[in-house]
Every structure is written in structure tokens, then in C-alpha cells.
C-alpha positions as CSV (number, residue, x, y, z in Angstrom):
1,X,-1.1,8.8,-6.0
2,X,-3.0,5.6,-6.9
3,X,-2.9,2.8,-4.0
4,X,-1.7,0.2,-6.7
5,X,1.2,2.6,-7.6
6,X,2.0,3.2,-4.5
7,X,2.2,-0.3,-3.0
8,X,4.5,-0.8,-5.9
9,X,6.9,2.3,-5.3
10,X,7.1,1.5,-2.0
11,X,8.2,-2.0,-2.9
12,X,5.3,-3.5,-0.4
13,X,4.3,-5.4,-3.4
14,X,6.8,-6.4,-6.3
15,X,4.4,-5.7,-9.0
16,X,2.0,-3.2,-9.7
17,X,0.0,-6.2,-11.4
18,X,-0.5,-7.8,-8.1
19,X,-1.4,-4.7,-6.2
20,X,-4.2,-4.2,-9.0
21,X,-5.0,-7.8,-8.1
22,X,-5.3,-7.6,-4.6
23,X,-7.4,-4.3,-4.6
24,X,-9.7,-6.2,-7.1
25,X,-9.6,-9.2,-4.5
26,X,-10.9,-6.9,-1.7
27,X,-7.9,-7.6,-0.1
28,X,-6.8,-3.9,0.3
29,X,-8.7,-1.4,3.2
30,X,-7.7,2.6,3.4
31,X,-8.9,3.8,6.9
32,X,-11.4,0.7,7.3
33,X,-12.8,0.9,3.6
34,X,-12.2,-1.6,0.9
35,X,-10.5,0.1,-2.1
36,X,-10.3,-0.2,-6.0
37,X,-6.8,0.3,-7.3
38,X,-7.6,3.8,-8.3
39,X,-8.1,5.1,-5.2
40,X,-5.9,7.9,-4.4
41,X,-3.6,7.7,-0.9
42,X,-2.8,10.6,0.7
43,X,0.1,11.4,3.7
44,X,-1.9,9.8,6.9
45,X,-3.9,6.9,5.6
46,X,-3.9,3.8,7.5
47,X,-3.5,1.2,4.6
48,X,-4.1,-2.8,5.4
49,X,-3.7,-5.6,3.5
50,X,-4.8,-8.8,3.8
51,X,-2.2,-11.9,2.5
52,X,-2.3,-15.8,3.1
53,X,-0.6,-15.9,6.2
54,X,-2.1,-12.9,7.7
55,X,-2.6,-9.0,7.5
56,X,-0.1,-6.0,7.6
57,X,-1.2,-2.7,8.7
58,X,0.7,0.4,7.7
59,X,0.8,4.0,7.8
60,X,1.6,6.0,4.9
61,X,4.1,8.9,5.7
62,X,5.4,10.4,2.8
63,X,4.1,9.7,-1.2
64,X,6.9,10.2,-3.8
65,X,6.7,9.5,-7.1
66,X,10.6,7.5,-7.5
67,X,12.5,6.4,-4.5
68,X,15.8,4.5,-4.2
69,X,15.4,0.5,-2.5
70,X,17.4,2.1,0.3
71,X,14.7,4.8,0.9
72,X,11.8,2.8,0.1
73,X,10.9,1.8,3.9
74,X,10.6,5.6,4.8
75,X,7.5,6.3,2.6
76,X,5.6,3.9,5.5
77,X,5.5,3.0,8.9
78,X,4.3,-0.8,10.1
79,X,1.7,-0.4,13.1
80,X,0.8,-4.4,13.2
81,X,1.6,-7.7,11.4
């Protein structure tokens, strides 16, 4: 799955718009590299993103295509804020 769509499924970001945004921005790292928003994510990748008032690190555990706002939190784990 594409790193844009997933930051969106995941409901890290609200948009898929912003999460193209912020990969453009270089604002978006998979396992220590900078990414473009058609990189594809796999189960394992440590994923961190940069914001204005600081970074979140987060590894991805499971990739699903749909998943319910109750569920969304189980597709990652946060290692650091």
C-alpha cells in the first residue's frame, strides 16, 4: 500500500491531500529514508513524520485496505512523540 494512502486509512492524517503534501515536503521518513507518496509500506516499517510541534514515530503493524474508526489505532504502534 502507498504511504499517502496509508497515513490516510489509518486516520494519522485526515486527508490523503495532506499526506501527499507532507511526503512532497520531506516531511515523511520510512526506516531513516525520505519518501515520495508512492512509496509502498510494508508490515514492519518504522514510519516518522515530522509536524510543527514535533515528530511522531510509528510502527506499522498490519496494512488493510478499509478499517472501521474504532479499529484504526491497531494498524500502528507509537514508539516516540
Amino acid at each position: 500500500m502507498r504511504i499517502d494512502k496509508f497515513l490516510k486509512v489509518s486516520r494519522i492524517l485526515k486527508r490523503r491531500t495532506l499526506a501527499c503534501e507532507a511526503c512532497d515536503g520531506g516531511r515523511v521518513k520510512v526506516n531513516g529514508r525520505t519518501v515520495k507518496p508512492s512509496y509502498n509500506v510494508k508490515e514492519g516499517d518504522l514510519v516518522e513524520i515530522g509536524f510543527n510541534s514535533g515528530t511522531v514515530k510509528f510502527k506499522i503493524n498490519m496494512i488493510k485496505e478499509t478499517v472501521r474508526k474504532e479499529d484504526a489505532d491497531k494498524l500502528y504502534e507509537i514508539l516516540a512523540e
